[in-house]
C-alpha positions in Angstrom: -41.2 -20.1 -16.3 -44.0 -17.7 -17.4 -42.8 -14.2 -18.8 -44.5 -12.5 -15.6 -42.4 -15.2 -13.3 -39.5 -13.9 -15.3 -40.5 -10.4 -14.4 -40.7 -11.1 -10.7 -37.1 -12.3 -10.7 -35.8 -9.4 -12.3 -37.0 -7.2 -10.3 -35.8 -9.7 -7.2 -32.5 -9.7 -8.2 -32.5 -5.7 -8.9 -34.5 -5.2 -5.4 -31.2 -6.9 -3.8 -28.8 -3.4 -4.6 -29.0 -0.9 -1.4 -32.5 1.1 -2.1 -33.7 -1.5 -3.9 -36.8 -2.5 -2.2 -38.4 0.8 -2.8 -37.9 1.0 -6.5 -42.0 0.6 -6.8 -42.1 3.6 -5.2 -40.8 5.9 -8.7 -43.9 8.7 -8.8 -42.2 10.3 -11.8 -41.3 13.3 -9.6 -38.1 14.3 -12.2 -36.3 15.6 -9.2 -33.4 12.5 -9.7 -33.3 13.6 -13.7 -33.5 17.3 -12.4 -30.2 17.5 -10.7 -28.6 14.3 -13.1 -25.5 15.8 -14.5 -25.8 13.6 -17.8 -29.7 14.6 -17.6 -28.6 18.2 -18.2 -26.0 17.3 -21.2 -28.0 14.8 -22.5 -32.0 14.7 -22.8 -32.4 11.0 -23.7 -30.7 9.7 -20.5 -33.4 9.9 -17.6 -32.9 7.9 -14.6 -36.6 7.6 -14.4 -37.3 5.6 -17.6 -35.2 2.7 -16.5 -36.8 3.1 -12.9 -40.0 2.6 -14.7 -39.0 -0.3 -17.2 -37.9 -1.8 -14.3 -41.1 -1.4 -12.6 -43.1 -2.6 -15.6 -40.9 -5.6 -15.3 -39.0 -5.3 -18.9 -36.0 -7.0 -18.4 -34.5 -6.9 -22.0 -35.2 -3.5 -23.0 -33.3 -2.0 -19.9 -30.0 -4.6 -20.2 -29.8 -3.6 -23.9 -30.8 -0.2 -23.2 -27.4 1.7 -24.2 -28.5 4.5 -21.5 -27.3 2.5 -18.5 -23.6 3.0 -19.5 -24.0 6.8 -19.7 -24.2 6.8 -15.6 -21.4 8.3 -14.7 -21.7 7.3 -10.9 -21.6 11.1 -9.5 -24.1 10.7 -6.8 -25.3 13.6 -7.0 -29.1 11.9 -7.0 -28.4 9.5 -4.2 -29.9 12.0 -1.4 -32.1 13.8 -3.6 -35.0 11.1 -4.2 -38.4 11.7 -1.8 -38.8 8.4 -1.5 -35.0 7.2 -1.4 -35.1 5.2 -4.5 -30.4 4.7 -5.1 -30.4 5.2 -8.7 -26.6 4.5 -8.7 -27.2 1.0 -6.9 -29.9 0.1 -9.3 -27.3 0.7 -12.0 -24.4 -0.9 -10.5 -27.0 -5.0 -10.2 -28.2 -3.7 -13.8 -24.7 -3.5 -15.5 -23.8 -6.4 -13.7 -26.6 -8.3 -15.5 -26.3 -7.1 -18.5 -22.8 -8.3 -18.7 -23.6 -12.1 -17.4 -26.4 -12.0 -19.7 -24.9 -11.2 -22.6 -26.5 -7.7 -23.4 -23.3 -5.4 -23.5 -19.4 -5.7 -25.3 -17.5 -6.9 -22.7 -14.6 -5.2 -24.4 -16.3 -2.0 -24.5 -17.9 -2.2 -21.0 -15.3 -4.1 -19.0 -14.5 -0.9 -16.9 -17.2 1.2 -15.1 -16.7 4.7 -16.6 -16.9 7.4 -13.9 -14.7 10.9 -13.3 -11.2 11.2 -13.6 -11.0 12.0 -10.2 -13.2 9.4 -8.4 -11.0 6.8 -10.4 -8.0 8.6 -8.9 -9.1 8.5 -5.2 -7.7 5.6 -3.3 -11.6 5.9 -1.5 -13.4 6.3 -5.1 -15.3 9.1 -2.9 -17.8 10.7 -5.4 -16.1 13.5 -5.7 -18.8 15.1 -8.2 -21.8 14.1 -5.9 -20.4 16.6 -2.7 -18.9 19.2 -5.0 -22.5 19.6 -6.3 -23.5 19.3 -3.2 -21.8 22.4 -1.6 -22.5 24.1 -4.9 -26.1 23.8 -4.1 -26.1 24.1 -0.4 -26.9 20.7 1.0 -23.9 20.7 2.9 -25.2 17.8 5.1 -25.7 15.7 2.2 -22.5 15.9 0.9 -20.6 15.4 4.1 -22.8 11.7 3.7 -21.6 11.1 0.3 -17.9 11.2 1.4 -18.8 9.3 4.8 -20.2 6.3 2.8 -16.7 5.6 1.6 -13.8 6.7 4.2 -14.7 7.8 8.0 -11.8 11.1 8.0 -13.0 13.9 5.7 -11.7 16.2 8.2 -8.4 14.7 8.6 -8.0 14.2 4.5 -9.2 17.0 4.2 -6.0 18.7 5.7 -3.1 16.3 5.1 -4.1 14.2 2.0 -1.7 14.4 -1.0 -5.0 14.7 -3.2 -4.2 12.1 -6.1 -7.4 13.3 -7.6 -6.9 16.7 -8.3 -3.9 15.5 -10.8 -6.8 13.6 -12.6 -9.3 16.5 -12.8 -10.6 17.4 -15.8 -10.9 21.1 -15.0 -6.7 21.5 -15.1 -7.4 20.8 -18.9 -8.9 24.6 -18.4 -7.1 26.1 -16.1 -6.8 25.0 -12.7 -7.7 21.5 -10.9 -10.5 21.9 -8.1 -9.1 22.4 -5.2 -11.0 18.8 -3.8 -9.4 18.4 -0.6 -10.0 22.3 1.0 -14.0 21.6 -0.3 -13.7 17.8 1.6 -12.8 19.7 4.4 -14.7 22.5 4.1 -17.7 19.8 4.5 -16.0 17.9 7.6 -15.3 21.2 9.9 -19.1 22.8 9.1 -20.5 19.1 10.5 -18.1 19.0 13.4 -18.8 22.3 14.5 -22.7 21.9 14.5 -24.3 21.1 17.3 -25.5 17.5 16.2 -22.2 16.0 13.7 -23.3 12.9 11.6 -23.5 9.5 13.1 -24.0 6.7 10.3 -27.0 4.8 10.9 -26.1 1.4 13.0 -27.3 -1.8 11.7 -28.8 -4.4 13.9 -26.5 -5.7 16.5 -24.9 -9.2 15.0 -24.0 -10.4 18.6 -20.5 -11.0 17.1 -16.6 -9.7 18.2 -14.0 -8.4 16.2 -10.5 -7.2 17.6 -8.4 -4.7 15.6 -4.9 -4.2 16.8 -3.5 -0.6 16.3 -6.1 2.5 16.3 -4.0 3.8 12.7 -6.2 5.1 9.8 -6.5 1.3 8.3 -7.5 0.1 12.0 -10.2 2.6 12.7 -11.5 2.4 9.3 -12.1 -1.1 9.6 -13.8 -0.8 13.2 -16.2 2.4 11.4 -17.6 -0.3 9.1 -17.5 -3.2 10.7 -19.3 -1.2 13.7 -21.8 -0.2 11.2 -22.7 -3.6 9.6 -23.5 -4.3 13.4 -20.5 -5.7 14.7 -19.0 -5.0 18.3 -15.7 -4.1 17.6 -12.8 -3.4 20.6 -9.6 -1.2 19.1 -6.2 -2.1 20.7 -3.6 1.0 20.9 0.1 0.2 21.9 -0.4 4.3 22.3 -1.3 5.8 25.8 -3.4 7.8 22.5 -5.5 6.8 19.8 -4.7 7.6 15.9 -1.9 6.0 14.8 0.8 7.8 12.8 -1.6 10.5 12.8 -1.9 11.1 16.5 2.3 10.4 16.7 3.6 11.3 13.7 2.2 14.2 11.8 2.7 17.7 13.7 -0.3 19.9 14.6 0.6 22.4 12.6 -1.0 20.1 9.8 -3.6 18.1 11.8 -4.7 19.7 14.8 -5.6 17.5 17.6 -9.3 18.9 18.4 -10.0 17.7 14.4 -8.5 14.3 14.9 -10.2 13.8 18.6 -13.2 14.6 16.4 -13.4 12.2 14.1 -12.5 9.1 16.5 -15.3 10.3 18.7 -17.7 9.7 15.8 -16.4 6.0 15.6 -16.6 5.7 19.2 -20.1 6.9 19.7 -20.8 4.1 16.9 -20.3 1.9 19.9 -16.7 1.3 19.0 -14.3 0.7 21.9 -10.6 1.5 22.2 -7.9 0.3 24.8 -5.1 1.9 25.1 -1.9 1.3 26.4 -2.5 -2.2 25.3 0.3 -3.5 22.8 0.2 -7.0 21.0 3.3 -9.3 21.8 3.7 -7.7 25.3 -0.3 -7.2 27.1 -1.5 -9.9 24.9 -1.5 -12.0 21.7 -2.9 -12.7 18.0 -4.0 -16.2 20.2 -5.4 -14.9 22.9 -7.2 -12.6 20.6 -9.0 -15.3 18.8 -9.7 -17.3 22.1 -11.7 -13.9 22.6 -13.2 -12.8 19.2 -14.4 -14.6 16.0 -12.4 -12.4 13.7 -8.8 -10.1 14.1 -7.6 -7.3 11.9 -4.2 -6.6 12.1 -3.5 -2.6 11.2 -0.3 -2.3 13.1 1.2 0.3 10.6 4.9 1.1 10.4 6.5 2.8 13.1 9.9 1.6 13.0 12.6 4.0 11.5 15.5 2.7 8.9 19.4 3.0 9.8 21.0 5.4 7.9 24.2 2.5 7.8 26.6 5.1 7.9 29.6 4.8 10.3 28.9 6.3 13.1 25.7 5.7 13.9 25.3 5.2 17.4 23.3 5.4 20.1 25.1 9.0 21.3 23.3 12.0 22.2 22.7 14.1 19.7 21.0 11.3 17.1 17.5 10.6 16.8 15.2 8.9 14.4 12.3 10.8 12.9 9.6 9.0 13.9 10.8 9.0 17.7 11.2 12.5 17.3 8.3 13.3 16.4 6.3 11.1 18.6 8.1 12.4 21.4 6.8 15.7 20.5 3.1 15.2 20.0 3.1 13.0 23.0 4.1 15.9 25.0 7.3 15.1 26.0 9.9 16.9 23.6 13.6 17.3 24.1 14.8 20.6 24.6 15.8 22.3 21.7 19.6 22.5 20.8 21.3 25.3 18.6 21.4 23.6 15.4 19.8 20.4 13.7 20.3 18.5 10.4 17.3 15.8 9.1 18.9 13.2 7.3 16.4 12.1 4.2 13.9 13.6 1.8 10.2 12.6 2.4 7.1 13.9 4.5 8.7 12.6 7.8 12.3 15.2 7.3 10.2 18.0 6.3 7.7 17.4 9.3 10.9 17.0 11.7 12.4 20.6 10.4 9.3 22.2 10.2 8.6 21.3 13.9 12.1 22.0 14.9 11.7 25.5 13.3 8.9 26.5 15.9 10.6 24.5 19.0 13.1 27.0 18.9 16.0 25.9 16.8 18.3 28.2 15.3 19.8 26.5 12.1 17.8 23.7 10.8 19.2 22.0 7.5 17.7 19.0 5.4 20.2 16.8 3.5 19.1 15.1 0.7 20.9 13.4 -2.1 18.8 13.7 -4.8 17.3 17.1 -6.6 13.9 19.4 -5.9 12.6 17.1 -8.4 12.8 13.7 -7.4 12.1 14.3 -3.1 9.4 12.3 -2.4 7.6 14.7 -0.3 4.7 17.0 -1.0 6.0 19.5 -3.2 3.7 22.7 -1.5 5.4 20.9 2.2 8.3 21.5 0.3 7.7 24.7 -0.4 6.5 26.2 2.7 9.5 24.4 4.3 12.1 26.6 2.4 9.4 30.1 3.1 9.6 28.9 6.5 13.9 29.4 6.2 14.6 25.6 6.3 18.0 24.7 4.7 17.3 22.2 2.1 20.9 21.3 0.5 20.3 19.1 -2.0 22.5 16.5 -3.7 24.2 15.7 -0.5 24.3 12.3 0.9 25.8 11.9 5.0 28.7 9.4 5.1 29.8 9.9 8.4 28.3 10.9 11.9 31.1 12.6 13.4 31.3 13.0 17.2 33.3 15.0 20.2 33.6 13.9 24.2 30.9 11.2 23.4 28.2 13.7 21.6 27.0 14.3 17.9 28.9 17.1 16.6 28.6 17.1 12.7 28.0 15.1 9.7 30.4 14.2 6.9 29.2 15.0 3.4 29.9 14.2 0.0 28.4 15.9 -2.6 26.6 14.3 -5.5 25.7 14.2 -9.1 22.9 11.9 -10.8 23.5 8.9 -13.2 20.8 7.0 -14.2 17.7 5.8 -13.0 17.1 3.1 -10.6 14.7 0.5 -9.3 12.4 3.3 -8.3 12.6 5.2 -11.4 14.6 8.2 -10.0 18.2 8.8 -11.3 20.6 6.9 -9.3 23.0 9.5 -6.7 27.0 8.8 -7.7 29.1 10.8 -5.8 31.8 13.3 -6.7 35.1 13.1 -6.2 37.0 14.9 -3.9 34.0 16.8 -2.8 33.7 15.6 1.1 33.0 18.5 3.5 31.4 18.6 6.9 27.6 20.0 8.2 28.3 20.9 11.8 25.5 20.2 14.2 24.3 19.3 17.7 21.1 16.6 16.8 21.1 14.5 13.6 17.4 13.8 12.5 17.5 10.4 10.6 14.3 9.9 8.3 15.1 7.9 5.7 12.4 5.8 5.8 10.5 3.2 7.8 9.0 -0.2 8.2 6.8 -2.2 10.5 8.0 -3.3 13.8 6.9 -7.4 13.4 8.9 -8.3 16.3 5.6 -8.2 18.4 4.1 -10.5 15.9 7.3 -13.2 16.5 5.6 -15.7 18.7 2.7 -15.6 16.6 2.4 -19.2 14.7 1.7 -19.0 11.0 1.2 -15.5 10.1 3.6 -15.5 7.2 5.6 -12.2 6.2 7.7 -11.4 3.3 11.0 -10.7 2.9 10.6 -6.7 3.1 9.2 -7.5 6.5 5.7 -6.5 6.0 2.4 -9.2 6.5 1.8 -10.6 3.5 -1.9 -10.7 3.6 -4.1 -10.3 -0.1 -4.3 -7.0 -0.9 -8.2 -7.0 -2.1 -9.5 -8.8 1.1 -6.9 -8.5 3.8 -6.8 -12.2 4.7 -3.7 -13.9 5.8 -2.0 -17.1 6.3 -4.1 -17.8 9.4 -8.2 -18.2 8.9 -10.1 -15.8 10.8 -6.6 -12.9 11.2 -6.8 -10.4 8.6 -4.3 -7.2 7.9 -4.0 -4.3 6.3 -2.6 -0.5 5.8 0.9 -0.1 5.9 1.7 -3.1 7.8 0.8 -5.0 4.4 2.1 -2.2 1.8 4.8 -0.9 3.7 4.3 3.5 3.9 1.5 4.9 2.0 -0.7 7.4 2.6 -3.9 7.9 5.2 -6.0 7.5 2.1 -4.9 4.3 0.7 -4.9 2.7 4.7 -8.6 4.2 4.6 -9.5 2.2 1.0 -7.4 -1.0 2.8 -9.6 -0.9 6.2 -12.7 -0.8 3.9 -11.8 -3.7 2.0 -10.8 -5.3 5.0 -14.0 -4.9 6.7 -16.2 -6.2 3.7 -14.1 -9.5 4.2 -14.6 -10.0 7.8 -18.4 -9.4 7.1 -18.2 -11.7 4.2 -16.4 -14.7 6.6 -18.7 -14.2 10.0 -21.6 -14.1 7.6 -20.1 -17.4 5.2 -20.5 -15.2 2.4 -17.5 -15.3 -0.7 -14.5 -13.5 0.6 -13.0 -13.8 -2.3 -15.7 -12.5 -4.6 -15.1 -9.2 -6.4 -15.2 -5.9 -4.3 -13.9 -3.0 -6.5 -15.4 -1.7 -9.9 -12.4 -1.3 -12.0 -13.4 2.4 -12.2 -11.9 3.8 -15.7 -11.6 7.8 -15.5 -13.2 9.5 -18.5 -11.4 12.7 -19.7 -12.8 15.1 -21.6 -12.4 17.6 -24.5 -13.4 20.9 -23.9 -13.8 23.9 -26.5 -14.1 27.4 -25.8 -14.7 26.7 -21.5 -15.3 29.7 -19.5 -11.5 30.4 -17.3 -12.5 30.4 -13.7 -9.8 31.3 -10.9 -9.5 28.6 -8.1 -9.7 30.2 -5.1 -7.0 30.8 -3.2 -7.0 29.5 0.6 -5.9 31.5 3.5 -2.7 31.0 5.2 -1.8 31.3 8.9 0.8 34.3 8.5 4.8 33.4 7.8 5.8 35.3 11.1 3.4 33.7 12.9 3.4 30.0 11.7 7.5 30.0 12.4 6.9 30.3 15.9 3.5 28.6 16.7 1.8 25.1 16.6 -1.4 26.6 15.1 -3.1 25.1 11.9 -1.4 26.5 9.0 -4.3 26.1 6.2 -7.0 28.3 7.5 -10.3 26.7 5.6 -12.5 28.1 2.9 -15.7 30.5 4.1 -18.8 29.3 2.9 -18.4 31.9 0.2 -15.3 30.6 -1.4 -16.3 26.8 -0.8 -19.7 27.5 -3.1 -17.3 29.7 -5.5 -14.6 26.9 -5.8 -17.5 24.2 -6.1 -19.2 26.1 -9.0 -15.9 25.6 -10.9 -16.7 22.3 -11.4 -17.5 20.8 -15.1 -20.3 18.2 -13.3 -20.0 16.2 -16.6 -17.6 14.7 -16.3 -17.2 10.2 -16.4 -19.8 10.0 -19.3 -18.5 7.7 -22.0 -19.1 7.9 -25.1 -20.7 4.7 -26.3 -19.9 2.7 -29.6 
């Protein structure tokens, strides 16, 4: 093979990354090294000299080149570039290469470096790229940056428990960027336009794909899969679409205009949901693949735990969580009673007391067995719970439902005390003698927990589950114990977050790609991001900006969105604390 046949393949295999195929058309503008975070900290890197390497055809200088490891996969050039050349692509085939080839320390290079806080996100969303963006003004291509990776900034933007934040580098400093008020900042400003962003289509691939349940892991598989061309029909047991977040999160957290508004954006992708149709009953994983060449189950978990207490049941005055709730946002809730106690310690009680609260409930009480410390639920829910005048007694555990003439009339209590920890890490509740007492009450709220209903899935042949009751399907690809059916969300992890069903319905969708199209399901899908942190001397101190808040008075007593959003004024001001440099490594 000649050394310019040599050249001609590298710049083949290069050409195959997204953006590719235009890399001949570098003019040396500098407007991708002009807004190139690392650029700005450090002169030598410049996206353009490996553009043009590449161009010239120099295969070895740019897989040796140290400089490709300083990308720190930001994004902040992706949408800059006049003639839409993806730097971050390019890099991603070139490191790649460089590792089969032998030009880079495996050891040294084994995880892709990026920011703290893109390694933390379930979505890896380039969470430097939009905050720059906003910072800058190009709202619209920030708002594409997040889209690339998960379909709900709006909905994220308002309920997610923000796992990056913890990682920012910025809390070294002061305070962590507030991510998830800028991610929605983004989302609301593109739905309230008069033309919101529609990912570009793909050529139609003539091919079917069913996804049973219209959940966050569902939809996010159909957003994809409806992009790469596919025609994709949505099943919904629900006579709405959404999942748990149509159902089971109150609209005093996720208002329904915002949710509508983000499923309308799948659905004018040419995505079509059923509803009222429920898998077991209307029809089955069979009859499914009579119909379609692929299935993704995305069923979620909408069955409530027992409490196992004596007791327990069915008598008026007792309810499980989720039913509660779903009653609720389905427009059909119970009237409200004088007092009420939630049973448990997550999202789901505080949710349950919160709602009760502004349905009209005199006394509402949480019982949970543990302390402040070790409740599962968002601590700032927490919070706003107890401003809100919930009752949160804490190391109490229920023993007993106790009844009168046929109805729920209190709950037996035993106080606690903690030992040591167990299984999940948190110290293990022991009670204490002799300190039984009684909570009395007309409803008992259980929400201890909850798992996927699979007795829809019973007559389905082959589609092996585990012992916890969830699918067991693999957790990078989605596939299952039947060829062609793949799952994913919490039907597979048991309860996570909307987030994590989001980065499950991605990987998910990549699969079902990869098996219509015989490509290698199997094959690698995720950079192992590594989060770089930093160390900072002598940083300016810059307040994060503080977001507006429906008033106590008023939120105690209405359905309306508590979080009020940032103004375009404090969205650039929060943005602008951002360090931008952060997820360079510092090579050997």
């Amino acid at each position: 093979m000649s050394a310019n046949d040599v050249h001609l393949k590298f710049k083949s295999e290069v050409a195959s990354a997204p953006g590719g195929e235009v890399l001949t058309r570098c003019f040396d503008c500098g407007t991708c090294s002009g807004i190139c975070p690392v650029s700005k900290t450090n002169p030598a890197f410049d996206p353009r000299k490996i553009l043009h390497m590449i161009k010239l055809g120099l295969k070895e200088r740019v897989l040796r080149s140290r400089a490709l490891w300083y990308c720190s996969h930001c994004d902040s050039c992706k949408f800059v570039c006049p003639q839409d050349v993806r730097f971050s692509s390019v890099v991603d085939v070139l490191r790649e290469m460089a590792v089969r080839e032998g030009y880079s320390d495996p050891e040294s290079f084994e995880k892709w470096g990026t920011a703290p806080c893109k390694a933390a996100c379930p979505a890896h969303i380039s969470i430097q790229g939009f905050v720059g963006a906003i910072v800058e003004g190009r709202y619209e291509e920030g708002l594409k940056l997040i889209k690339e990776e998960m379909p709900f900034p709006a909905i994220c933007g308002r309920i997610c428990p923000h796992p990056c934040e913890f990682k920012c580098n910025r809390g070294i400093i002061d305070e962590p960027i507030d991510i998830k008020s800028l991610k929605r900042f983004l989302a609301d400003k593109d739905i309230l336009s008069d033309t919101p962003y529609i990912p570009k289509r793909k050529y139609s691939k003539g091919r079917k794909v069913a996804v049973v349940g219209s959940g966050p892991a569902g939809l996010t598989t159909a957003y994809y899969l409806a992009i790469e061309g596919y025609s994709v029909t949505v099943l919904e047991k629900h006579p709405v679409a959404g999942g748990m977040m149509a159902v089971g999160i109150p609209e005093f957290r996720l208002p329904r205009n915002i949710l509508q508004a983000e499923i309308e954006i799948i659905k004018k992708l040419g995505v079509k949901i059923k509803l009222n149709c429920e898998v077991g009953t209307d029809f089955t994983l069979i009859d499914l693949k009579r119909e379609y060449e692929a299935v993704f189950i995305g069923i979620g978990c909408d069955r409530a735990l027992n409490l196992g207490i004596p007791g327990e049941d069915e008598l008026p005055g007792l309810v499980d969580g989720l039913t509660f709730l779903r009653d609720i946002n389905l427009g059909n809730p119970a009237k409200p009673r004088r007092k009420m106690v939630v049973i448990g310690g997550g999202n789901t009680a505080i949710d349950c007391a919160r709602t009760a609260k502004r349905l009209g409930y005199n006394s509402v009480a949480i019982l949970y067995r543990r302390t402040r410390e070790e409740m599962p639920a968002n601590s700032w829910e927490v919070d706003e719970a107890m401003e809100e005048e919930i009752d949160i007694q804490f190391l109490t555990a229920p023993v007993k439902i106790v009844a009168e003439n046929g109805k729920v009339s209190g709950v037996a209590c035993v106080r606690m005390k903690l030992g040591d920890p167990d299984e999940s890490g948190r110290r293990r509740p022991i009670p204490i003698d002799g300190s039984e007492f009684e909570v009395k009450t007309n409803l008992v709220v259980s929400a201890i927990g909850q798992a996927p209903d699979l007795g829809c899935l019973s007559k389905e042949p082959g589609i092996n589950t585990s012992q916890k009751g969830l699918v067991i399907a693999d957790p990078l690809t989605g596939t299952t114990s039947i060829a062609g059916i793949f799952a994913g969300g919490d039907v597979v992890s048991g309860p996570r977050t909307v987030v994590e069903a989001v980065s499950s319905g991605k990987r998910a969708a990549i699969a079902i790609d990869r098996y219509l199209t015989g490509g290698n399901i199997s094959s690698r899908q995720e950079r192992d991001w590594k989060g770089i942190r930093l160390e900072f001397e002598g940083a300016d101190l810059k307040e994060r900006e503080f977001m507006p808040l429906l008033s106590l008075s008023e939120r105690k007593r209405t359905f309306k969105e508590i979080e009020l959003g940032f103004s375009e004024e404090k969205a650039r001001k929060e943005a602008d604390r951002c360090l931008r440099i952060c997820g360079i490594q510092k090579l050997p």
